[in-house]
N, C-alpha and C positions, 0 to 999 in steps of 0.2 A: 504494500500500500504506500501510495507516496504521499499521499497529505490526509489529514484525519483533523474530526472537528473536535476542541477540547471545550466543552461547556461545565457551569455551575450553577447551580442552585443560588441566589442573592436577593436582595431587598426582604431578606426575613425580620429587619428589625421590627418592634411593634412599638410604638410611643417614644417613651424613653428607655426602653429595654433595647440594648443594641445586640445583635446577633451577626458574628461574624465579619471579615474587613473587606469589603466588596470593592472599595478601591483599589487594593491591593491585589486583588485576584481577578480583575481586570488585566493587567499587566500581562498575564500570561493565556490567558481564555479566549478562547472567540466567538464562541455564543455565552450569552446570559438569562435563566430561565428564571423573570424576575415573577417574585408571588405577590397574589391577586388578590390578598385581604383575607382569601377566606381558612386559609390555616395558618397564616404568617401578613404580615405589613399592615400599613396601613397608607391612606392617600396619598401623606407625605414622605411617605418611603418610597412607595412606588414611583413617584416626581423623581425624589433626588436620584436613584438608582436608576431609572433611563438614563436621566441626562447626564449624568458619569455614563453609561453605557456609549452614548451615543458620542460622547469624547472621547471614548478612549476608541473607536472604532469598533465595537463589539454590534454582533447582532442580540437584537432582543426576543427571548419568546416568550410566551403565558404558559406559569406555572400551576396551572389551574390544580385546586382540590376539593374534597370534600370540606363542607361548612363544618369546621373544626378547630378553630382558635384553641381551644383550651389544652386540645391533645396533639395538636401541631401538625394534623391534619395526618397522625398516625394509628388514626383510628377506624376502621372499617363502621361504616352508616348503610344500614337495611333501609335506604329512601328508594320512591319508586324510579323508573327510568325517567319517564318526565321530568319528576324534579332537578334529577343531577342534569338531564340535559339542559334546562332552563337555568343552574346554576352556573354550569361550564360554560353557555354562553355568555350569563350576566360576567363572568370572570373578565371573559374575551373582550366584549366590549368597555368594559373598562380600564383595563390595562392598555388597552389600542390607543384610546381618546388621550391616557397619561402619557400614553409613547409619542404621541404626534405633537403633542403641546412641545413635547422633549426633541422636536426634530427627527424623529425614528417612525416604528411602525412595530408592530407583532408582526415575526416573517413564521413561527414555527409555535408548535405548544407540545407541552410536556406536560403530564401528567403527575402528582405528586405523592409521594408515603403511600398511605393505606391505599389508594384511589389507585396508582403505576402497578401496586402488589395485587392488587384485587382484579383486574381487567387486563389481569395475564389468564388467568382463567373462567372468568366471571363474564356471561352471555351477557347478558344484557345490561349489564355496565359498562361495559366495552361499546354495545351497540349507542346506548347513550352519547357516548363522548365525543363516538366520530359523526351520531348524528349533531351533536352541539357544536363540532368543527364545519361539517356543513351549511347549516344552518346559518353558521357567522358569513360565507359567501365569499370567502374566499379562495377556499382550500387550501389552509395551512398545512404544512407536511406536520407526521405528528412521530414525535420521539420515543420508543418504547422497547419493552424487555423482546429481544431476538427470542421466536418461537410461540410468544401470546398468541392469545385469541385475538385481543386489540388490534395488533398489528394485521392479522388477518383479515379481519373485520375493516381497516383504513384502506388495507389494497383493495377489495371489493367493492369500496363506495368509491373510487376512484384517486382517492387520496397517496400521497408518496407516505409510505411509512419508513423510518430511519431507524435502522436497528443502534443502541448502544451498548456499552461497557461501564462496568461503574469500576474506577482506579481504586480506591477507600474502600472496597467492599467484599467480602467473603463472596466464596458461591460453594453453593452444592452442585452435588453429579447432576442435576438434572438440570440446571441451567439455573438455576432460581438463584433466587439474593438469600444467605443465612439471614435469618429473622435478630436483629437486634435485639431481640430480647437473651442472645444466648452471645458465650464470653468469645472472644476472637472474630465478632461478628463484622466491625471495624476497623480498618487497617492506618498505622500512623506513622511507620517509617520509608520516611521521601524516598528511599533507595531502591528500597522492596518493591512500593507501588511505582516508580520509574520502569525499576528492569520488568515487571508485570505488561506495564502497560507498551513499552519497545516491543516486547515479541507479541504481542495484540496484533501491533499496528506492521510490524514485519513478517510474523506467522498465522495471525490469523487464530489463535489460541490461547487461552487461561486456561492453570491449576485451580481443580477444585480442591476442598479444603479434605479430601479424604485420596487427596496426590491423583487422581485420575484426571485425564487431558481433556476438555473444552473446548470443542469448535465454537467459534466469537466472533460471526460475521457483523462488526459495528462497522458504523462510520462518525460514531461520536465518542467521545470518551468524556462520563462526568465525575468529577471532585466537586463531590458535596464542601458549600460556602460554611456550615456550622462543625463541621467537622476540626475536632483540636489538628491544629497542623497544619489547616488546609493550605494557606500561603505556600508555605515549604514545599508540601508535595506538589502540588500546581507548577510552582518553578521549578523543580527538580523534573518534572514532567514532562512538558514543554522542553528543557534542556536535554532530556535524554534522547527523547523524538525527534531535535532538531540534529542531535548529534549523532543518530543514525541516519539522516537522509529524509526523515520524513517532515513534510512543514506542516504547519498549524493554518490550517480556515476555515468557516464556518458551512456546514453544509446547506445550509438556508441562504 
């Protein structure tokens, strides 16, 4: 692979609660998958966070979730499909209106926590979101776990679906994210998640966490913004990728 897109998770702060240095992981990123209020931000987060986006050269996507402030939108919600589509869209349009004021746009959406976990294998949660990507009129490409339902469900509506890779993150044999709730389920040393993410982006491959090989057709790779470390490994990331040959841009 000769260029691969590095995105993060950003504008998670909430008030005066700061989460994460989205300045700083600007620097090395090329997409920004800024949140939409409804597990993370708020109006003036999502302002500032474009428009640092929109400086730094970064593209911006909607990090759309379930209505879940309290659990950081790592909560899986039994709502019906309706709603989450009329949610994912209220997202869309908001965040679009933040971006344009900000000189930019929403080029792409990504899915978030419980909501990305859930609609790898969940019918109609899945159907929901690519009908809410729909519906917004533009046909944003949409970012999601290689092998979901989701993603399957995006190709059929017409939609480009973008498989990724998460740098900071376990996986099991079956392709899945280890569940944060269990120990090693977070990864924080820049060197480890570097050399991880080079043979990604050169082989086409991740170690799962019980040493068996992972086929990992991505074209993004994301370092979670709240994650301890994240600066480090993002630049450490970027520098190993650039130091094998491969360059950094945005697939959007």
């Amino acid at each position: 692979m000769s260029s691969i897109d590095l995105n993060s998770d950003v504008g998670e702060s909430f008030g005066n609660w700061t989460m994460g240095d989205d300045a700083a992981i600007f620097q090395s990123v090329s997409s920004a998958n800024v949140a939409c209020g409804f597990h993370a931000g708020d109006p003036s987060t999502m302002g500032r966070t474009c428009r640092d986006a929109v400086a730094a050269g970064v593209v911006i996507g909607a990090h759309v979730a379930y209505r879940d402030l309290a659990g950081f939108g790592r909560r899986f919600l039994d709502c019906s499909p309706t709603e989450l589509a009329d949610d994912v869209l209220y997202q869309l349009g908001a965040l679009d209106a933040v971006a344009r004021a900000a000189g930019g746009s929403i080029r792409y959406v990504k899915p978030h926590g419980a909501l990305y976990n859930t609609i790898v294998h969940h019918e109609a949660h899945a159907q929901a979101v690519v009908d809410a990507v729909k519906a917004f009129g533009t046909d944003l490409p949409l970012l999601l776990l290689p092998g979901s339902v989701a993603l399957a469900r995006a190709e059929a509506a017409g939609l480009r679906a973008v498989a990724e890779a998460f740098a900071d993150r376990a996986y099991n044999p079956d392709g899945t994210l280890v569940s944060r709730r269990e120990d090693g389920a977070v990864l924080h040393d820049p060197d480890v998640v570097s050399a991880n993410m080079v043979r990604l982006a050169t082989e086409g491959t991740l170690t799962a966490r019980d040493g068996s090989t992972l086929d990992m057709p991505a074209e993004s790779i994301c370092l979670h913004g709240d994650t301890t470390g994240a600066v480090a490994m993002a630049a450490a990331v970027r520098k190993g990728l650039e130091d094998a040959g491969v360059t950094i841009g945005s697939f959007a």
